[in-house]
DSSP file (Angstrom, degrees, kcal/mol; ACC not computed):
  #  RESIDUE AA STRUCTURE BP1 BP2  ACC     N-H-->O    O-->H-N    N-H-->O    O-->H-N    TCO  KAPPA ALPHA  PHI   PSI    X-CA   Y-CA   Z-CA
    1    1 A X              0   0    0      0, 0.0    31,-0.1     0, 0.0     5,-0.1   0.000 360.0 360.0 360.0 125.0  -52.5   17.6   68.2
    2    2 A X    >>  -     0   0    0      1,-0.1     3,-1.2     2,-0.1     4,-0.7  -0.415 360.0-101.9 -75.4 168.0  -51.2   21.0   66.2
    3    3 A X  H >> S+     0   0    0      1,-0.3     4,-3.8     2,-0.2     3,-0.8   0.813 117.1  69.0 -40.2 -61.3  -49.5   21.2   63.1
    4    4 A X  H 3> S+     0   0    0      1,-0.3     4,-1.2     2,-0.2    -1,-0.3   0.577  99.9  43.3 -65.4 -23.1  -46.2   21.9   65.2
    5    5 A X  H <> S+     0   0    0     -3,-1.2     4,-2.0     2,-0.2    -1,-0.3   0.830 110.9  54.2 -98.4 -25.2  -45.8   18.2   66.8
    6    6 A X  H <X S+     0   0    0     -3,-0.8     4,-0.6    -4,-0.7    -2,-0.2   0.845 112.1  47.7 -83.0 -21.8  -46.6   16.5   63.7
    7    7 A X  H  X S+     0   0    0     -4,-3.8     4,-2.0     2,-0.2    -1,-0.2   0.901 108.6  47.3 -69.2 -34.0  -44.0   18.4   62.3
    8    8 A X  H  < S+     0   0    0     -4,-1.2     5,-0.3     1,-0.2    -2,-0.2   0.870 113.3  50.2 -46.1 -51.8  -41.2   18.1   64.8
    9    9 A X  H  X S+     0   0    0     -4,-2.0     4,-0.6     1,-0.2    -1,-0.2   0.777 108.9  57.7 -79.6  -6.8  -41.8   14.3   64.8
   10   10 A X  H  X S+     0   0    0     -4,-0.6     4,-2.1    -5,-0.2     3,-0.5   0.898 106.6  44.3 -68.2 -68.5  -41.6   14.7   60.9
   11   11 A X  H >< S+     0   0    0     -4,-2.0     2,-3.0     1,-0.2     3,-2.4   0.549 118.3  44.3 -62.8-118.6  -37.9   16.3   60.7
   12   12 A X  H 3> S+     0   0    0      1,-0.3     4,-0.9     2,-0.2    -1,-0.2   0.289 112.5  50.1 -29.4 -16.0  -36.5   13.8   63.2
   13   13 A X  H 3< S+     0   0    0     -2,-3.0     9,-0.3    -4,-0.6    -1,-0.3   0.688 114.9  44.0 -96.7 -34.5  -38.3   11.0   61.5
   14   14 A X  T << S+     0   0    0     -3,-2.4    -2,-0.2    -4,-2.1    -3,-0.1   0.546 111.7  56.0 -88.1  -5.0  -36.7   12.3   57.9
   15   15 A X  T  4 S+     0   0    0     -4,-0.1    -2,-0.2    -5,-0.1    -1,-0.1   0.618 109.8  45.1 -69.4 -50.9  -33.2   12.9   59.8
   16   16 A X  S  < S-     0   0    0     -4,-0.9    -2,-0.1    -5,-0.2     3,-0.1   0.318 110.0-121.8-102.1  26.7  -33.1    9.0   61.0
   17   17 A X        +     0   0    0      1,-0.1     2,-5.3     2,-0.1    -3,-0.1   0.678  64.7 145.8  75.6  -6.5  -34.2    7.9   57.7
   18   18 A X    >>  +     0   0    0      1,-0.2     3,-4.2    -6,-0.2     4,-2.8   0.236  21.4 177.6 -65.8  58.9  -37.6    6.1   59.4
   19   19 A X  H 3> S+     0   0    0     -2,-5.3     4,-0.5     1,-0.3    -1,-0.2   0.480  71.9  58.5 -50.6 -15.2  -40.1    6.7   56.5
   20   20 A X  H 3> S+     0   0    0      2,-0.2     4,-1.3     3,-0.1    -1,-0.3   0.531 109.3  43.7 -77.3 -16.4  -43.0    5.1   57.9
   21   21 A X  H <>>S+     0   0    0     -3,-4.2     4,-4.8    -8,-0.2     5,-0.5   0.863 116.3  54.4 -80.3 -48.5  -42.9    7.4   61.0
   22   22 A X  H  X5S+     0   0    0     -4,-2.8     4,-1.9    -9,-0.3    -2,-0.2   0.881 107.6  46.3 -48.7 -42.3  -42.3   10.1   58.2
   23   23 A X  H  X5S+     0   0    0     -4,-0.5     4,-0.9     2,-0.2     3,-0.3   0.987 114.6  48.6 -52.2 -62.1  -45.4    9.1   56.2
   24   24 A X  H >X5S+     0   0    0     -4,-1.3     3,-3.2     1,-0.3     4,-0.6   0.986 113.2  41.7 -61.8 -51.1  -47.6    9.1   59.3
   25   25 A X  H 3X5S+     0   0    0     -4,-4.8     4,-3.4     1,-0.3    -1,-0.3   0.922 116.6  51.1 -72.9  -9.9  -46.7   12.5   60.9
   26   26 A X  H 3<<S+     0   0    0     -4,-1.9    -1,-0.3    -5,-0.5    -2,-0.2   0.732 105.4  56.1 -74.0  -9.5  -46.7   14.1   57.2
   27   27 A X  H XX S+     0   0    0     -3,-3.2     3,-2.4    -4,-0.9     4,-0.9   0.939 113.3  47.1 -74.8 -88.2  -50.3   12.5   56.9
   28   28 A X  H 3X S+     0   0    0     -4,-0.6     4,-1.4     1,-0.3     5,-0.3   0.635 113.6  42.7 -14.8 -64.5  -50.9   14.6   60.2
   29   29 A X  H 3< S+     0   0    0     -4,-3.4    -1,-0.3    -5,-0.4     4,-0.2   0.588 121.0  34.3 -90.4   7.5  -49.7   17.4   59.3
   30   30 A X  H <> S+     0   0    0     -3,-2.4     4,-1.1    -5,-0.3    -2,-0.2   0.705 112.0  62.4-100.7 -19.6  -51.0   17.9   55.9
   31   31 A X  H >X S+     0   0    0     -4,-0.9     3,-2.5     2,-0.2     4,-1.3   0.972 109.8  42.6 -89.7 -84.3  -53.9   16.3   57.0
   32   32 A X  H 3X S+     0   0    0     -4,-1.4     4,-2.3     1,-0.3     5,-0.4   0.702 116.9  47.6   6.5 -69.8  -54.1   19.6   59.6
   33   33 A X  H 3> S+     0   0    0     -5,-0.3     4,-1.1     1,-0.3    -1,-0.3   0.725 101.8  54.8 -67.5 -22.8  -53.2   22.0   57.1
   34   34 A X  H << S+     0   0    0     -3,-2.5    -1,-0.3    -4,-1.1    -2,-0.2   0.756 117.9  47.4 -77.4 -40.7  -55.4   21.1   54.4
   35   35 A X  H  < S+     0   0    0     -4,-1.3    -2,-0.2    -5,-0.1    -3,-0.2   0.850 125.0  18.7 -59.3 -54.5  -58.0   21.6   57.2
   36   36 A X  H  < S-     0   0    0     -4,-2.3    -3,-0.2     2,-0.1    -2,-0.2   0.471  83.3-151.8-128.9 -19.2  -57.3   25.0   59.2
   37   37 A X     <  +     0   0    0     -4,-1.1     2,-0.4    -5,-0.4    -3,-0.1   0.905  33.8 169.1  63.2  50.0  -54.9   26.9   56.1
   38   38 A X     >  -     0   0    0      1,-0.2     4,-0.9    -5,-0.1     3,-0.1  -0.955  37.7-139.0-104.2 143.4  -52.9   29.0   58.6
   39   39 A X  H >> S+     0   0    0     -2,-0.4     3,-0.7     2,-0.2     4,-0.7   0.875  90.3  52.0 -13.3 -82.9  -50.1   30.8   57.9
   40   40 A X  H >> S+     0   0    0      1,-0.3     4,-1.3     2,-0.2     3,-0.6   0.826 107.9  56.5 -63.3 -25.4  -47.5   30.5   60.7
   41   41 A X  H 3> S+     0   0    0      1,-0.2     4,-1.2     2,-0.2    -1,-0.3   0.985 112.3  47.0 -65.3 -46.0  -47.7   26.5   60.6
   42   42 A X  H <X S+     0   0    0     -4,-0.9     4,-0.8    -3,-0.7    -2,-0.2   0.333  94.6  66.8 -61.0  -7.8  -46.8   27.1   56.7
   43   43 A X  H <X S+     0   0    0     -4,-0.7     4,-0.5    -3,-0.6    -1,-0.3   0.706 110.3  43.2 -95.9 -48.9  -44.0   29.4   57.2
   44   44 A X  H  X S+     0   0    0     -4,-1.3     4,-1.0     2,-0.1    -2,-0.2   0.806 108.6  53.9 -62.9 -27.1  -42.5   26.1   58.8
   45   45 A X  H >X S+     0   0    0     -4,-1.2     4,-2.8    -5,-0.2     3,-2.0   0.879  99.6  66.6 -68.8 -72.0  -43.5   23.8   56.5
   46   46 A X  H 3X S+     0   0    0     -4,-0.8     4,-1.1     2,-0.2    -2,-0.1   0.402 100.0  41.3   3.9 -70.6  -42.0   25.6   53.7
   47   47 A X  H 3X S+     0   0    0     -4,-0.5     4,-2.7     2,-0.3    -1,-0.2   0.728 107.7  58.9 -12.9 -77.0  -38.8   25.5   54.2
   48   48 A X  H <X S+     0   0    0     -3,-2.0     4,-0.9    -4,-1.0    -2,-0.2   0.763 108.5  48.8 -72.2 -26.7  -38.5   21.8   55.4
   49   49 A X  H >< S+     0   0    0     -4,-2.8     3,-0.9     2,-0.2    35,-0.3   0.938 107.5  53.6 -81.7 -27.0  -39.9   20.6   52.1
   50   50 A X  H 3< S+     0   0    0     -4,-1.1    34,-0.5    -5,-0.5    -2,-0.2   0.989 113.5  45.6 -56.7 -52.7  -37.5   22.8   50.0
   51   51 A X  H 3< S+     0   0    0     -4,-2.7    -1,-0.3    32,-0.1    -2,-0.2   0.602  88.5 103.8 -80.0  -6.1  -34.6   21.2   51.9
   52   52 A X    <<  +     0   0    0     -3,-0.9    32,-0.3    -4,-0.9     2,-0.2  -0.254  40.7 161.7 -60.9 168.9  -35.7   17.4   51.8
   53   53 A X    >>  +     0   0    0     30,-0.1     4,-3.1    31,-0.1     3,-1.5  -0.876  39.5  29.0-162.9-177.4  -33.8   15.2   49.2
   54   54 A X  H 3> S-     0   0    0      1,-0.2     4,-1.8    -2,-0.2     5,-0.1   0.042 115.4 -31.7  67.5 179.3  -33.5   11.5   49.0
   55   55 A X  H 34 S+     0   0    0      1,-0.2    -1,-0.2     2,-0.2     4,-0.2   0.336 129.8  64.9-135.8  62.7  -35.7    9.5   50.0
   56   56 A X  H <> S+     0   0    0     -3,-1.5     4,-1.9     2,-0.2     5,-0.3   0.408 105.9  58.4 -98.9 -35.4  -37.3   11.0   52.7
   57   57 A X  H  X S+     0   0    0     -4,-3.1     4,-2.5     2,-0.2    -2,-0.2   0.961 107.7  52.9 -70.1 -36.0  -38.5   13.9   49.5
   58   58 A X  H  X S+     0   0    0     -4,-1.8     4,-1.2     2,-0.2    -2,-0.2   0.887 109.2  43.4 -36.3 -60.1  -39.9   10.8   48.0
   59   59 A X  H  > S+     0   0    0      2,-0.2     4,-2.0     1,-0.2     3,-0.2   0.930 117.3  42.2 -63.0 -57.1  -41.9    9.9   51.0
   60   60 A X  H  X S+     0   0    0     -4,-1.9     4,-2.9     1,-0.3    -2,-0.2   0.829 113.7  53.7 -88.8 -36.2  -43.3   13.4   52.0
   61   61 A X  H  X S+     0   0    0     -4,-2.5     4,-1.5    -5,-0.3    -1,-0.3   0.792 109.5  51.6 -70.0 -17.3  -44.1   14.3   47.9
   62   62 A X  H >< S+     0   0    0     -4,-1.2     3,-0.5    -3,-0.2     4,-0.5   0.985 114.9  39.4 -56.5 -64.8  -46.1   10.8   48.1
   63   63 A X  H >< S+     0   0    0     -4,-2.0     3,-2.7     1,-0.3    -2,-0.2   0.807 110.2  58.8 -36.0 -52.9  -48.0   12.2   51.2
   64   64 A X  H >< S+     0   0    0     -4,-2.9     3,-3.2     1,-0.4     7,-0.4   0.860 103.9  60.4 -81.5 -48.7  -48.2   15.9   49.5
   65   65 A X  G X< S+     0   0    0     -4,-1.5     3,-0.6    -3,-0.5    -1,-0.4   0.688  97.9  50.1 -16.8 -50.9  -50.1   13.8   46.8
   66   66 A X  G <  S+     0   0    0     -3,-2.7    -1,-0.3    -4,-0.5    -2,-0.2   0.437 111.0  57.0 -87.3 -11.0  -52.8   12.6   49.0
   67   67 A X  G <>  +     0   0    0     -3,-3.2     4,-2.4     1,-0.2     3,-0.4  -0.392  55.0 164.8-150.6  57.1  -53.4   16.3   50.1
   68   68 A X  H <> S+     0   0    0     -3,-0.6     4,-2.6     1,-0.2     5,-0.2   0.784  76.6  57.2  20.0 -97.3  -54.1   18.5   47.3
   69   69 A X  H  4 S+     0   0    0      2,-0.2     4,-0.3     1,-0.2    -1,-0.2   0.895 112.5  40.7 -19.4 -78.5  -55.3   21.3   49.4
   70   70 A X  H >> S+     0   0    0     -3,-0.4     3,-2.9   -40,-0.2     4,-0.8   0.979 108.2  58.1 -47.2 -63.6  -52.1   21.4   51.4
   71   71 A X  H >< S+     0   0    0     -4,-2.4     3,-4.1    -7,-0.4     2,-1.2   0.853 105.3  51.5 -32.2 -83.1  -49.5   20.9   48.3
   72   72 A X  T 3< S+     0   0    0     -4,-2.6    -1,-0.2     1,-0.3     3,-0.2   0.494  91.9  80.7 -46.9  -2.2  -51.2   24.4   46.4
   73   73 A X  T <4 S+     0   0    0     -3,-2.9     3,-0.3    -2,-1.2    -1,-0.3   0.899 108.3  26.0 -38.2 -61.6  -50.3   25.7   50.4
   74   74 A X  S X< S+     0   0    0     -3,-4.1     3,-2.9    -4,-0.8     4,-0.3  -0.055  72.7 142.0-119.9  28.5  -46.6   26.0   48.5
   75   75 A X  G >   +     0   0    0     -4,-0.3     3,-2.7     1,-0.3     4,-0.4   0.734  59.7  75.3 -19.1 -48.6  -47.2   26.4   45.3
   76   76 A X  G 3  S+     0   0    0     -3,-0.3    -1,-0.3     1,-0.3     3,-0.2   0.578  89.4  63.5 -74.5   3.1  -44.4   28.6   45.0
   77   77 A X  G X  S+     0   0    0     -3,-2.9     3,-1.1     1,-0.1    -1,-0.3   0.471  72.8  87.0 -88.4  -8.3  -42.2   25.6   45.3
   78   78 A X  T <  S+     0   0    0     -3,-2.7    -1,-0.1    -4,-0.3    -2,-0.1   0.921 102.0  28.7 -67.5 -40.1  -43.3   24.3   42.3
   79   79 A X  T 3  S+     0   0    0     -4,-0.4     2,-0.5    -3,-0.2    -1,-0.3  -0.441  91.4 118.3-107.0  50.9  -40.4   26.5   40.0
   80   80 A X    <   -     0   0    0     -3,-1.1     8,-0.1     4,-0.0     3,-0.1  -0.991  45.7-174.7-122.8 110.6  -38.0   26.5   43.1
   81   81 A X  S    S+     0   0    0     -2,-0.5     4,-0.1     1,-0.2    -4,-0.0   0.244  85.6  68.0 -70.4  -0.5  -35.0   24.6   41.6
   82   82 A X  S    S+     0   0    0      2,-0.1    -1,-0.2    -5,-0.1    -5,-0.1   0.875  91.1  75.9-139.9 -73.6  -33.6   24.6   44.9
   83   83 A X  S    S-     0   0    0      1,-0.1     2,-0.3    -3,-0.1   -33,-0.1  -0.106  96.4 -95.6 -57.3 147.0  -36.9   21.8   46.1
   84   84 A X    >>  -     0   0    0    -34,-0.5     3,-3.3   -35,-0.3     4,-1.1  -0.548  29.9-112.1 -80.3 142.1  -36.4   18.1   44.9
   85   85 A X  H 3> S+     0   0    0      1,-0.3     4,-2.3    -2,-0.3    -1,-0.1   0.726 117.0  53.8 -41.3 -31.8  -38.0   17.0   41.8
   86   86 A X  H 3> S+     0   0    0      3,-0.2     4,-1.2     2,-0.2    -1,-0.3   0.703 111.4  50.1 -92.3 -24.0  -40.4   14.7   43.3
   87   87 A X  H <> S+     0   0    0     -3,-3.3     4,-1.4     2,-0.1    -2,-0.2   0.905 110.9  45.7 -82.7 -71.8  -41.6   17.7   45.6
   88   88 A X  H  X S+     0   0    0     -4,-1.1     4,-8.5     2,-0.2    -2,-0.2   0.857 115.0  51.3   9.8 -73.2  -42.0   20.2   42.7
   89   89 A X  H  X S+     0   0    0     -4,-2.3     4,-1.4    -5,-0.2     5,-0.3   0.910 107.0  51.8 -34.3 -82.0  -43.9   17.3   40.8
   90   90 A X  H  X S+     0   0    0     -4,-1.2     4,-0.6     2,-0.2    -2,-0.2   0.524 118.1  36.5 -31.4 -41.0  -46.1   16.8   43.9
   91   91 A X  H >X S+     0   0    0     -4,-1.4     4,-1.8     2,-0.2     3,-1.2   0.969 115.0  60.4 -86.5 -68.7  -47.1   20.9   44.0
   92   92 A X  H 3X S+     0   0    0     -4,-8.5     4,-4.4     1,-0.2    -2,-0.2   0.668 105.0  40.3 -18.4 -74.5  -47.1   20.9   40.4
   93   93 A X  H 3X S+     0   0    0     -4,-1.4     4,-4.0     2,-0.3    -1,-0.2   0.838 110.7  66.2 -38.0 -60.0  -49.8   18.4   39.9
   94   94 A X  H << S+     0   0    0     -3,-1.2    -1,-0.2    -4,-0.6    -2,-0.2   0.988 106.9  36.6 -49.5 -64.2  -51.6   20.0   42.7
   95   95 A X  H  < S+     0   0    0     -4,-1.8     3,-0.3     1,-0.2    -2,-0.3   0.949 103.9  63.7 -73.2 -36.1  -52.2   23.0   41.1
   96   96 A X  H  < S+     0   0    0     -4,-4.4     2,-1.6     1,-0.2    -1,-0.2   0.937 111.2  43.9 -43.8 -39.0  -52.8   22.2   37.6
   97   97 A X     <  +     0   0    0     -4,-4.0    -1,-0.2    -5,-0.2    -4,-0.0  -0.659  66.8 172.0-130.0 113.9  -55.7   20.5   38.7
   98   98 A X              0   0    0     -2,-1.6    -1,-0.1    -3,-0.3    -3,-0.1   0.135 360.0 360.0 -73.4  10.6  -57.4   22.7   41.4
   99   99 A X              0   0    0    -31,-0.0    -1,-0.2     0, 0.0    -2,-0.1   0.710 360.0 360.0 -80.8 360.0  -60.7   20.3   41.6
């Protein structure tokens, strides 16, 4: 399964508030990305993490925790004011420590 269905089912899953569907398909698709580091899947991610809030941003900066690799993906989100704190955190953390 690509990047692109575990992301759809990701947005609709953070839309009805369902955060255990949210967890899994962000496991999937960080899990993916942390893996294969392509571009056009990341040009999607992007975006949708800026605009989470709540606590569906909660959920997906837990996930972005577990997957290093991915977080430093968006790095540029980290001094994006505009991304929720707990996402920021999540990249933050990620890049300081690069092991």
């Amino acid at each position: 399964m690509g990047c692109a269905v575990f992301l759809a089912v990701a947005r609709r899953a953070a839309d009805a508030g369902e955060l255990q569907l949210l967890e899994v398909a962000c496991d999937g698709a960080f899990s993916w990305d942390a893996d294969w580091d392509q571009w056009r899947p990341q040009d999607k991610i992007w975006p949708w993490l800026k605009s989470l809030t709540g606590d569906a941003a909660g959920s997906v900066a837990g996930v972005l925790r577990d997957y290093p690799e991915c977080a430093r993906h968006f790095a540029s989100l980290a001094d994006d004011i505009r991304a929720d704190h707990r996402i920021r955190a999540a990249v933050t953390q990620a890049v300081a420590d690069p092991s």
